[in-house]
C-alpha positions in Angstrom: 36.3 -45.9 -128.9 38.3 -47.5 -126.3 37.2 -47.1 -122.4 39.4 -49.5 -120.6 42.6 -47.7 -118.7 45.6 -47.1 -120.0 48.9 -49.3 -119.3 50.0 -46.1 -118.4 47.3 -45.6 -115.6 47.6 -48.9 -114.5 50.5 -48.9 -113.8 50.9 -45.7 -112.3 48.1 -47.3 -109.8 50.0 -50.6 -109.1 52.8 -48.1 -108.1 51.1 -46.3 -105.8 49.0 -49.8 -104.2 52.9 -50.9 -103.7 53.9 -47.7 -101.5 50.9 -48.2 -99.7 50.9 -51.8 -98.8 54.4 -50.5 -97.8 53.4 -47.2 -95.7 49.9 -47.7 -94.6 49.1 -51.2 -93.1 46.6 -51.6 -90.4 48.8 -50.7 -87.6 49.2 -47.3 -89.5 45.9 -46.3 -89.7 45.2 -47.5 -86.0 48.5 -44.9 -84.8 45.9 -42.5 -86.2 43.2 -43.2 -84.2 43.8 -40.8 -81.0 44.8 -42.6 -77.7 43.4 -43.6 -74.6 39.2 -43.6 -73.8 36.9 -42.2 -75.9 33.4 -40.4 -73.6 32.1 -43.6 -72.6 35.3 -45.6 -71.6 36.2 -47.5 -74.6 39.5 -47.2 -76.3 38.8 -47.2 -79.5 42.6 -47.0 -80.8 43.2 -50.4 -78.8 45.3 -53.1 -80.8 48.9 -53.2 -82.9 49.8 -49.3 -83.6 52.7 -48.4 -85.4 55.0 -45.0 -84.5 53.4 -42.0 -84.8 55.7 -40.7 -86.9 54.7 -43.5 -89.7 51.1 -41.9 -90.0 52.7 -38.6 -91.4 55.4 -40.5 -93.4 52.9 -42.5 -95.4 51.4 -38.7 -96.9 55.2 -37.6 -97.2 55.9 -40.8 -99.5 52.1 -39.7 -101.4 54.1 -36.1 -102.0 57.2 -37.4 -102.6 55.8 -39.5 -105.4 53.9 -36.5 -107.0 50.7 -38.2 -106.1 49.5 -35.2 -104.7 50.1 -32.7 -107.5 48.3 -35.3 -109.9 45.3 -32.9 -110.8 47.5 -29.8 -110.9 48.8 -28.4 -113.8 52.8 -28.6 -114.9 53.0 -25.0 -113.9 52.1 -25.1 -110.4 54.5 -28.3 -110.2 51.6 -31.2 -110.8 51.2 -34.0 -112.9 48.4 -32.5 -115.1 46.4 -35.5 -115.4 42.3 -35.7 -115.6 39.8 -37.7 -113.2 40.6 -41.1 -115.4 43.9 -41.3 -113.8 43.1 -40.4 -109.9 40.1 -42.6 -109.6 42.3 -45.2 -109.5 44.2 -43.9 -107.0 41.2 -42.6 -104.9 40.7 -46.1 -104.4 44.0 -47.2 -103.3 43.4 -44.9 -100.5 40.3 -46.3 -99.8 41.5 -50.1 -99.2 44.3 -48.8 -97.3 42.0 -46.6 -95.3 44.8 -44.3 -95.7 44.7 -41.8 -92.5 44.9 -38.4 -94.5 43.1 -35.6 -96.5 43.4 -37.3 -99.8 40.1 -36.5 -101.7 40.3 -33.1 -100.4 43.7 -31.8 -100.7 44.7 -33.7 -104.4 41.4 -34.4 -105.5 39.4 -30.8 -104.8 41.4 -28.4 -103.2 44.6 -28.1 -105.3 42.6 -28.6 -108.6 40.0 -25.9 -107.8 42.6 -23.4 -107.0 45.1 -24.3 -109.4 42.6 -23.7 -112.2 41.5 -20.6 -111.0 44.8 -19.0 -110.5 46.1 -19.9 -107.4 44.5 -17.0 -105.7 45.9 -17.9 -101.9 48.8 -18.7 -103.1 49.2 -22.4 -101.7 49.2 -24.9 -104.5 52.7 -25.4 -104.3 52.2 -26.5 -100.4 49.7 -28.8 -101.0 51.2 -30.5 -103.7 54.2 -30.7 -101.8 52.4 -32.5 -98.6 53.5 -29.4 -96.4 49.6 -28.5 -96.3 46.8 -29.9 -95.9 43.3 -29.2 -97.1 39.6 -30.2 -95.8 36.3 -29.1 -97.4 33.2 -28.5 -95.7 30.4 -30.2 -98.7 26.6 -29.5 -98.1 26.0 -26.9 -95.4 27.6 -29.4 -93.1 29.7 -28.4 -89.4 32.3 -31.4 -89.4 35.3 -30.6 -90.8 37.8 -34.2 -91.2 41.3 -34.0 -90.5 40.2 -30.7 -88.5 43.4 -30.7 -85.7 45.6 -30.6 -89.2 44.5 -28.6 -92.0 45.3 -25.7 -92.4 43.1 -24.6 -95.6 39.2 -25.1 -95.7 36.9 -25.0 -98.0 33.2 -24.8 -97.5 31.3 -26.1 -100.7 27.3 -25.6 -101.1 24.5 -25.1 -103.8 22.0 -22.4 -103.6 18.7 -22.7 -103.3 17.9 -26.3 -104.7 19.5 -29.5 -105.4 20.2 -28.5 -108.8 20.8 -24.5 -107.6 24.3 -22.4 -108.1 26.9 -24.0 -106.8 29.4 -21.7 -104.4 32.9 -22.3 -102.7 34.0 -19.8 -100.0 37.5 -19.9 -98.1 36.9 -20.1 -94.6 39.6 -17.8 -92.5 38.6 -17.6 -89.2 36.6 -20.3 -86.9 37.0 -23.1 -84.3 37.9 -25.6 -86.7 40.9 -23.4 -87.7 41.3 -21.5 -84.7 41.7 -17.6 -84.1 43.4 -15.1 -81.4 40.7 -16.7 -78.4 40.8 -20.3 -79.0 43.8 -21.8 -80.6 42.5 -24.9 -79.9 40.5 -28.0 -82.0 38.9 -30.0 -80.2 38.1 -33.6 -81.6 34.2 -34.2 -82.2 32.7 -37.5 -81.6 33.0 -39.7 -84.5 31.8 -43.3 -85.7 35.8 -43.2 -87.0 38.5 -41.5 -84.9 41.3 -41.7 -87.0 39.8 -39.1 -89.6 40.1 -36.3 -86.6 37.2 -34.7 -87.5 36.5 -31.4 -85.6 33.4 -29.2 -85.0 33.5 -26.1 -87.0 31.9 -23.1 -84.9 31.9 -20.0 -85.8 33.6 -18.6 -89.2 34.3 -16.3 -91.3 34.3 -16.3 -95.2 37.2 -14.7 -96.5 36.5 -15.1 -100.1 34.6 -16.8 -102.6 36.8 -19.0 -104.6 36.3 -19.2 -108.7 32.5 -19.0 -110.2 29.7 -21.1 -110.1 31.3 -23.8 -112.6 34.1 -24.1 -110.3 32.7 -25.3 -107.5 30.6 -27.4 -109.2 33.4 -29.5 -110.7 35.2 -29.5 -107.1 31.9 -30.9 -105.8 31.8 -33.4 -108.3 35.5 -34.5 -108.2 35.1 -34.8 -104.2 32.0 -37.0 -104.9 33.6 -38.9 -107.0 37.1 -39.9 -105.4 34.7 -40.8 -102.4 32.7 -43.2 -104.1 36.3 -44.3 -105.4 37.7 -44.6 -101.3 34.2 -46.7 -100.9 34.6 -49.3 -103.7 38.5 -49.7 -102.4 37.4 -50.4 -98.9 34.3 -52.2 -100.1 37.5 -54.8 -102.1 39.5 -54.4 -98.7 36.9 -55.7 -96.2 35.6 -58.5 -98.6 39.7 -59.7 -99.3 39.5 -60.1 -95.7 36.6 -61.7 -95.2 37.3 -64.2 -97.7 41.0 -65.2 -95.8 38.9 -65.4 -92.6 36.5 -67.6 -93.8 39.0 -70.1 -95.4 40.7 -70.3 -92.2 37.7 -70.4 -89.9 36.7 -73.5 -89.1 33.0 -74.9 -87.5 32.4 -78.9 -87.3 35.6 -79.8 -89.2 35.7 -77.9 -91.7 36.6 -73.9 -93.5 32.7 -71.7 -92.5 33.4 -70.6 -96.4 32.5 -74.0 -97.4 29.0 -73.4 -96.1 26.4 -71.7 -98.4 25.3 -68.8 -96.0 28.6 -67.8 -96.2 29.5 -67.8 -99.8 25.7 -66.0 -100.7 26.7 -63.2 -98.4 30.4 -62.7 -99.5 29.0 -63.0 -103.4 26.3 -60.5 -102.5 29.2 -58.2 -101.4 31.4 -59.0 -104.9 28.2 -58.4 -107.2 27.4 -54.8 -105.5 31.4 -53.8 -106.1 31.3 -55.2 -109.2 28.3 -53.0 -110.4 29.9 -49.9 -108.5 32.7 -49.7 -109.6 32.6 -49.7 -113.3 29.7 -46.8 -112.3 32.9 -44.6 -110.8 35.1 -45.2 -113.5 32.5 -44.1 -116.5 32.2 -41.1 -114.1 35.6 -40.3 -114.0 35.2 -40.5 -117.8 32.4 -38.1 -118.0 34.3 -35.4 -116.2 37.6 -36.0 -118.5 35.4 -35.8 -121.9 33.3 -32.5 -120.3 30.0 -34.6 -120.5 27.7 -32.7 -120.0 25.4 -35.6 -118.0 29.0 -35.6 -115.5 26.9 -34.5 -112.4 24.6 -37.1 -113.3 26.9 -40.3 -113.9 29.2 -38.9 -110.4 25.9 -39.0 -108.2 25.3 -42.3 -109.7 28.5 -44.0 -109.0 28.2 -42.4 -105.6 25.2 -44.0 -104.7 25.9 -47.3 -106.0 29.3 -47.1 -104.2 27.9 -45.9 -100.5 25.7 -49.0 -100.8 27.7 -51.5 -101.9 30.2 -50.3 -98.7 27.6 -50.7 -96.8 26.6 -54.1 -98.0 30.2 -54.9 -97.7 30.4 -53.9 -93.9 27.0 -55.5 -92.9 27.9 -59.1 -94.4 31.9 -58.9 -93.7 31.1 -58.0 -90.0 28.2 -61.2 -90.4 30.5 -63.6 -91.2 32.9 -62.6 -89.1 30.7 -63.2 -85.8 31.5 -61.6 -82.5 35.7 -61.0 -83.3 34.3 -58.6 -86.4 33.3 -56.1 -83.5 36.2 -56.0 -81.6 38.5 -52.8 -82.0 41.9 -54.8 -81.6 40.8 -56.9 -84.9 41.7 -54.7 -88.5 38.7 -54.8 -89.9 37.1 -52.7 -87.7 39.2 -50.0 -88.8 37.5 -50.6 -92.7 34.2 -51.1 -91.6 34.6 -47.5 -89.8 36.0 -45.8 -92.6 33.0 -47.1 -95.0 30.4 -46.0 -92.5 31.9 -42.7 -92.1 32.4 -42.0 -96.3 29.5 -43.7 -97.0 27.5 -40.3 -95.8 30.0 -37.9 -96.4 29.7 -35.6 -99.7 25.9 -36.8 -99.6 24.4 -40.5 -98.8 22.8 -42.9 -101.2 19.7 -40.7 -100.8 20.8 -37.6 -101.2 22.7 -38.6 -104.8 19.7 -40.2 -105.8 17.6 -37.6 -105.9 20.1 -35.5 -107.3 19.6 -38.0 -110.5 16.2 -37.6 -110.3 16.2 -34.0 -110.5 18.8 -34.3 -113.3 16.2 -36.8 -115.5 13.3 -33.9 -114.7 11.8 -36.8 -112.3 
């Protein structure tokens, strides 16, 4: 049996890393970031921004591409193609720190309600990049890319770790807004440019496909999330690596000195663990394994700490200019923080494994 990708699949990926080396540079994802002072003075979007109008044009090239439809069946105008394929893409988003709803509008949203029938009648939008989606994992309140969706999902398991799983359309609420308060208002957030918004009070208009449903959305978010982390987890260490060969101390490159390489090999070794963890994941899910849930939460955990190795040692061997908000890599290092805790920590996935092995 042969588990390596498909020429097919790779190439499909080195299609869609070329559009967004093309679309989404750094000084995309910093026009993201929102303008001016944050609560205590600092402005966090400081350094080289692009237009505006390139932040929305880099998910208009996505749709254009059919990137977004690529979990969607052929009848509601997708691509039709299974968790193998989209990892790969998942993590092209995550090296570009790409400034949109990825995960939760191609990856779980138009899936979910494309293979229940489309009940809202919206699969065509998102797919099309006219919509966009968010999802709400884990009894949380911060809803990412809040001041653009305009279709949320709140996604939670009842009563224990390895309980019911539920979905449940939200219709009315701050984060969306209603007839008294049109407004979102950005909450404060380790990274600005995912927008994310407080969601206050709300109501459920549905529930959205059985128990099995939302199980496999929550495990397809998981998953292209751990993806995101092991793409910026390559993206921070690739520039790490051109800093350090240009660097110099005493006469001569600081990657030449063993400190330096130890921590930057520390970083390679984690991603090269996690990531082989995130495709046999995305394996599990295409073959209807029934260990999936298992082999996601793995690769998530592995994944959030390898990022997080990746931003501690990058931002160590950068020194002092690795905390500066005009310099890129603050704009990775952000993004890992941020993901690595989103659709559960390292913690949270690990006990889901234990509870899975009955431990």
């Amino acid at each position: 049996m042969r588990f390596a990708f498909t020429d097919d699949q790779l190439a499909f990926r080195d299609a869609v890393r070329d559009l967004l080396a093309k679309e989404c540079p750094p000084e995309v994802v910093r026009a993201a970031w929102p303008d001016g002072t944050d609560a205590h003075g600092a402005r966090k979007g400081e350094g080289a921004r692009a237009d505006p109008d390139r932040v929305a044009r880099s998910w208009t090239a996505l749709a254009d591409m059919g990137v977004l439809g690529i979990a969607v069946s052929e009848a509601n105008g997708g691509l039709a193609m299974g968790a193998g394929d989209w990892v790969l893409l998942a993590e092209e988003t995550g090296y570009v720190a790409l400034p949109h709803p990825f995960v939760e509008t191609a990856c779980v949203v138009a899936p979910l309600l494309d293979s229940v029938g489309d009940p809202d009648g919206v699969v065509a939008e998102l797919v099309a990049g006219t919509r966009q989606a968010a999802v709400v994992p884990l009894t949380g309140s911060l809803v990412p890319w809040g001041d653009a969706v305009t279709y949320l999902l709140l996604l939670d398991h009842r009563p224990s770790v390895d309980g019911p799983w539920v979905a449940r359309r939200v219709s009315r609420g701050v984060a969306l807004g209603n007839e008294q308060d049109e407004q979102r208002h950005l909450a404060s957030s380790i990274d600005a440019g995912r927008h994310v918004v407080q969601l206050g009070a709300w109501a459920s208009k549905s529930v959205v496909g059985h128990s099995d449903d939302a199980a496999m959305a929550f495990d397809r978010g998981a998953l292209a999330v751990a993806a995101q982390l092991v793409g910026l987890g390559r993206r921070m260490l690739d520039i790490t690596v051109d800093y350090v060969k240009e660097r110099r101390q005493f006469g001569v490159p600081i990657g030449s000195q063993q400190a330096v390489k130890h921590h930057l090999a520390d970083v390679a070794k984690s991603l090269e663990f996690a990531a082989p963890a995130v495709y046999a994941a995305a394996w599990a899910i295409d073959a209807g394994d029934d260990q999936a849930s298992r082999a996601v939460s793995t690769a998530k955990a592995l994944a959030s700490d390898a990022a997080r190795l990746a931003v501690r040692n990058t931002l160590q061997c950068h020194g002092a200019i690795g905390y500066t908000v005009e310099y890129d890599l603050h704009l990775y290092l952000k993004r890992a923080e941020a993901l690595s805790r989103a659709w559960g920590d390292a913690a949270w996935h690990r006990r889901r494994v234990a509870a899975a092995l009955g431990i």
